[in-house]
N, C-alpha and C positions, 0 to 999 in steps of 0.2 A: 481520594488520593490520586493523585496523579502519575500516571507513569509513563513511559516511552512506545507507541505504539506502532508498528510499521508495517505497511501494507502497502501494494501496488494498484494503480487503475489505468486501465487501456483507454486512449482515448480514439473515438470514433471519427475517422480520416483526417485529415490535415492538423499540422499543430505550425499553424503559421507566429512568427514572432510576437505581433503585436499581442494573441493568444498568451503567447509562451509571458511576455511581460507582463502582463495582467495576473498571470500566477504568481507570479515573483513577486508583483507588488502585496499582492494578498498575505501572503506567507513567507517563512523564510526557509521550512523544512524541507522544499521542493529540490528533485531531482528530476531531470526530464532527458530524455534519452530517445531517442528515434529510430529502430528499427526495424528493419523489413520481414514482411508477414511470414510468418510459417515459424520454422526452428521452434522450441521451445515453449511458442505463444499458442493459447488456446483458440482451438479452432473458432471463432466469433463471425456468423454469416454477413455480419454489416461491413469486418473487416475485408471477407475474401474479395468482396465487389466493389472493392475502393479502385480508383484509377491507379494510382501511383505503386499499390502491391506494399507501402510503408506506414507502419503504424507509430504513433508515440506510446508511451507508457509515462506514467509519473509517479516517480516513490516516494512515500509520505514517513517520515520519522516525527510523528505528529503526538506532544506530550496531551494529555487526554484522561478522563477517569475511568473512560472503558473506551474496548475495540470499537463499539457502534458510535460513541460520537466523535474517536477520531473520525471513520469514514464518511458518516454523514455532513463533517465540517468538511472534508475533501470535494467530496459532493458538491456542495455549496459552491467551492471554488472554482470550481469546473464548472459550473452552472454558470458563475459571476463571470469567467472569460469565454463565455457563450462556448464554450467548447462539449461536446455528446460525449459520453461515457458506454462504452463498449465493452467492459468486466471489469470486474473489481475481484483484485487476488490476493493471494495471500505473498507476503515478501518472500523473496529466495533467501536463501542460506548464508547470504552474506548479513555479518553483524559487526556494529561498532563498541567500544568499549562501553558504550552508554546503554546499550542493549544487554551486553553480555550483565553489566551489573542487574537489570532490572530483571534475567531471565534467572539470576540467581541469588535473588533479592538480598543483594551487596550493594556496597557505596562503588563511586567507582575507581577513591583512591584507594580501595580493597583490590581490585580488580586489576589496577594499573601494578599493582604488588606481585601480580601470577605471573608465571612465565608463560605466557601467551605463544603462539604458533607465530610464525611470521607472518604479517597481512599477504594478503591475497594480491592485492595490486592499489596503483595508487587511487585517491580520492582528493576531492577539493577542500573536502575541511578535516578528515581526520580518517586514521587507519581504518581499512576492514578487513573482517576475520572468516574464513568459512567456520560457518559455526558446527560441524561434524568433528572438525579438527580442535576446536574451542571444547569442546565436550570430552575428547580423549584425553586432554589435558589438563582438567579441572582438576583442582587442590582438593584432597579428602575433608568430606564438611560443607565441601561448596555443591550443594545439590540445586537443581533447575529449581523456579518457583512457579507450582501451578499456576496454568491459563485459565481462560476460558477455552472454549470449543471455537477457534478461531475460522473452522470451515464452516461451521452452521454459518455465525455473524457474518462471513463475508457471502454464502448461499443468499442468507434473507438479504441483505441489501440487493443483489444482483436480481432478486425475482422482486422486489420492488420498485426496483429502478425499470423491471420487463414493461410491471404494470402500470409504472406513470409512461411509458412511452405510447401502450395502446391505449390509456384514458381517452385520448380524441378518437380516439376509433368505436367505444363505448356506448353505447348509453344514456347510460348510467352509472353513476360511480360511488353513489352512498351504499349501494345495495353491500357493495365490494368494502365498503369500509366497514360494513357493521359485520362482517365475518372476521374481523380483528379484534 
Protein backbone atom coordinates (compact mmCIF):
# COMPACT_ATOMS: atom_id res chain seq x y z
CA UNK A 1 0.00 0.00 0.00
CA UNK A 2 1.30 3.09 -0.69
CA UNK A 3 1.10 6.09 1.43
CA UNK A 4 2.52 9.53 1.86
CA UNK A 5 5.94 9.70 3.38
CA UNK A 6 7.78 12.85 4.40
CA UNK A 7 11.16 13.31 5.66
CA UNK A 8 14.00 15.74 5.37
CA UNK A 9 17.75 15.48 4.16
CA UNK A 10 20.70 17.94 4.65
CA UNK A 11 22.61 18.23 1.84
CA UNK A 12 26.45 18.55 2.33
CA UNK A 13 27.74 22.10 1.05
CA UNK A 14 26.74 23.81 -1.95
CA UNK A 15 23.40 23.17 -3.65
CA UNK A 16 24.30 24.96 -6.87
CA UNK A 17 21.31 25.25 -9.64
CA UNK A 18 22.23 23.14 -12.07
CA UNK A 19 22.16 20.45 -8.74
CA UNK A 20 19.00 21.90 -7.57
CA UNK A 21 17.52 21.09 -11.52
CA UNK A 22 18.56 17.70 -11.63
CA UNK A 23 16.39 17.10 -8.49
CA UNK A 24 13.48 18.49 -10.01
CA UNK A 25 13.89 16.64 -12.99
CA UNK A 26 13.95 13.53 -11.13
CA UNK A 27 11.07 14.02 -9.03
CA UNK A 28 8.27 16.29 -8.54
CA UNK A 29 7.82 16.03 -4.48
CA UNK A 30 11.03 18.24 -4.06
CA UNK A 31 11.21 21.08 -1.86
CA UNK A 32 14.59 22.79 -1.48
CA UNK A 33 15.20 25.51 0.77
CA UNK A 34 18.76 27.00 1.76
CA UNK A 35 19.51 27.90 5.02
CA UNK A 36 22.29 29.11 7.19
CA UNK A 37 23.89 26.64 9.58
CA UNK A 38 23.11 26.49 13.13
CA UNK A 39 19.39 27.49 14.30
CA UNK A 40 17.42 24.38 14.42
CA UNK A 41 19.75 22.18 12.23
CA UNK A 42 21.56 19.40 13.70
CA UNK A 43 25.02 19.87 14.53
CA UNK A 44 26.67 17.75 11.16
CA UNK A 45 30.78 18.32 11.35
CA UNK A 46 30.98 18.34 7.34
CA UNK A 47 28.37 21.17 7.67
CA UNK A 48 30.28 23.41 10.36
CA UNK A 49 33.47 23.39 7.97
CA UNK A 50 31.66 24.51 4.92
CA UNK A 51 33.07 27.89 3.46
CA UNK A 52 29.87 29.81 2.96
CA UNK A 53 28.37 28.80 6.86
CA UNK A 54 24.95 27.73 4.30
CA UNK A 55 23.40 24.62 4.03
CA UNK A 56 20.44 23.25 1.73
CA UNK A 57 17.87 20.82 3.11
CA UNK A 58 15.45 19.02 0.89
CA UNK A 59 11.86 17.90 1.77
CA UNK A 60 10.51 14.76 0.36
CA UNK A 61 6.52 14.09 0.40
CA UNK A 62 7.42 11.02 -1.28
CA UNK A 63 4.32 8.38 -1.92
CA UNK A 64 6.19 5.07 -0.96
CA UNK A 65 5.07 1.48 0.78
CA UNK A 66 7.31 2.25 3.73
CA UNK A 67 9.54 5.03 5.29
CA UNK A 68 12.87 3.24 4.11
CA UNK A 69 12.09 3.20 0.53
CA UNK A 70 10.88 6.48 0.39
CA UNK A 71 14.48 7.56 1.80
CA UNK A 72 16.46 5.39 -0.01
CA UNK A 73 14.71 6.51 -3.56
CA UNK A 74 15.76 10.12 -2.01
CA UNK A 75 19.02 8.96 -1.63
CA UNK A 76 19.35 7.92 -5.03
CA UNK A 77 18.37 11.38 -6.16
CA UNK A 78 20.79 13.03 -4.42
CA UNK A 79 23.29 10.63 -5.48
CA UNK A 80 21.79 11.12 -9.39
CA UNK A 81 22.57 15.12 -8.84
CA UNK A 82 25.95 14.31 -7.65
CA UNK A 83 25.05 16.25 -4.56
CA UNK A 84 26.59 14.56 -0.63
CA UNK A 85 24.08 14.02 2.01
CA UNK A 86 24.80 15.24 5.32
CA UNK A 87 21.66 13.80 7.58
CA UNK A 88 18.64 12.45 6.95
CA UNK A 89 15.70 13.69 9.42
CA UNK A 90 12.77 13.22 10.37
CA UNK A 91 10.03 16.18 8.83
CA UNK A 92 9.00 19.07 11.16
CA UNK A 93 5.61 19.51 12.15
CA UNK A 94 4.39 21.18 9.47
CA UNK A 95 1.66 18.93 7.54
CA UNK A 96 -0.54 19.00 4.42
CA UNK A 97 -4.05 17.80 4.11
CA UNK A 98 -2.65 14.78 2.29
CA UNK A 99 -0.53 13.93 5.36
CA UNK A 100 -3.01 14.75 7.96
CA UNK A 101 -5.41 12.07 5.95
CA UNK A 102 -2.79 9.45 5.86
CA UNK A 103 -1.71 10.20 9.72
CA UNK A 104 -5.39 9.33 10.33
CA UNK A 105 -5.99 6.97 7.88
CA UNK A 106 -8.91 9.17 6.31
CA UNK A 107 -9.54 10.06 2.64
CA UNK A 108 -8.72 13.39 2.14
CA UNK A 109 -12.13 14.51 1.04
CA UNK A 110 -12.80 13.24 4.89
CA UNK A 111 -10.31 15.62 6.04
CA UNK A 112 -11.05 18.45 3.81
CA UNK A 113 -14.66 18.04 5.74
CA UNK A 114 -12.75 19.10 9.41
CA UNK A 115 -12.56 22.32 10.59
CA UNK A 116 -9.03 22.51 10.32
CA UNK A 117 -6.61 25.29 12.09
CA UNK A 118 -5.64 27.97 9.71
CA UNK A 119 -2.47 27.05 7.79
CA UNK A 120 0.55 28.23 9.13
CA UNK A 121 1.94 30.21 6.10
CA UNK A 122 1.81 30.14 2.39
CA UNK A 123 3.16 27.17 0.22
CA UNK A 124 3.57 26.64 -3.62
CA UNK A 125 1.10 23.83 -4.11
CA UNK A 126 -1.09 23.67 -1.22
CA UNK A 127 -1.94 24.64 2.62
CA UNK A 128 0.13 23.58 5.61
CA UNK A 129 -0.79 22.87 8.99
CA UNK A 130 1.26 22.63 12.31
CA UNK A 131 0.22 19.50 13.06
CA UNK A 132 0.12 19.98 17.17
CA UNK A 133 -2.65 22.37 16.27
CA UNK A 134 -4.23 19.62 13.73
CA UNK A 135 -4.29 17.16 16.58
CA UNK A 136 -6.20 19.62 19.10
CA UNK A 137 -8.60 19.81 16.66
CA UNK A 138 -9.33 16.45 15.43
CA UNK A 139 -13.13 15.32 15.16
CA UNK A 140 -14.08 12.47 17.82
CA UNK A 141 -13.19 8.97 15.86
CA UNK A 142 -10.51 10.62 13.99
CA UNK A 143 -7.50 8.95 15.80
CA UNK A 144 -3.71 9.15 14.45
CA UNK A 145 -2.90 5.89 12.40
CA UNK A 146 0.11 3.92 13.86
CA UNK A 147 3.64 4.39 12.30
CA UNK A 148 6.44 2.83 12.17
CA UNK A 149 9.45 3.96 14.61
CA UNK A 150 10.20 6.69 12.09
CA UNK A 151 13.70 7.59 14.35
CA UNK A 152 15.08 4.15 14.18
CA UNK A 153 14.49 4.06 10.00
CA UNK A 154 15.84 7.47 9.62
CA UNK A 155 18.96 6.41 12.45
CA UNK A 156 19.74 3.19 10.19
CA UNK A 157 19.90 5.14 6.87
CA UNK A 158 22.21 7.91 8.39
CA UNK A 159 24.70 5.13 9.92
CA UNK A 160 24.59 3.66 6.50
CA UNK A 161 25.00 6.30 4.59
CA UNK A 162 28.43 6.94 7.62
CA UNK A 163 29.50 3.60 6.35
CA UNK A 164 29.28 3.86 2.57
CA UNK A 165 31.20 7.10 3.07
CA UNK A 166 34.24 5.42 4.97
CA UNK A 167 34.02 2.28 2.41
CA UNK A 168 37.20 3.74 0.61
CA UNK A 169 38.86 4.33 3.77
CA UNK A 170 38.29 0.38 4.52
CA UNK A 171 39.61 -2.50 3.65
CA UNK A 172 37.39 -4.48 3.34
CA UNK A 173 33.90 -4.27 3.08
CA UNK A 174 32.25 -7.93 2.73
CA UNK A 175 33.56 -8.52 6.24
CA UNK A 176 30.95 -5.44 7.16
CA UNK A 177 28.26 -6.71 4.98
CA UNK A 178 27.95 -10.09 6.38
CA UNK A 179 27.20 -8.51 9.95
CA UNK A 180 23.84 -7.52 8.34
Amino acid sequence: MMRLRQFRMLVAGALPDPAADELFGRADDLCVEVMPAGGDLPVVPSLSSGPTGWVAWVAFDRPAPTLIDAVVSGVRDLDAAGLGIAAVLADDSLVTVETIAERCDRSVAAVLGWELPVPVGPHPRRPVYDWSEVVDRLPAGAGVAPGVDEEATLEAVALTLRVRALAPRLERMTPLRSLL
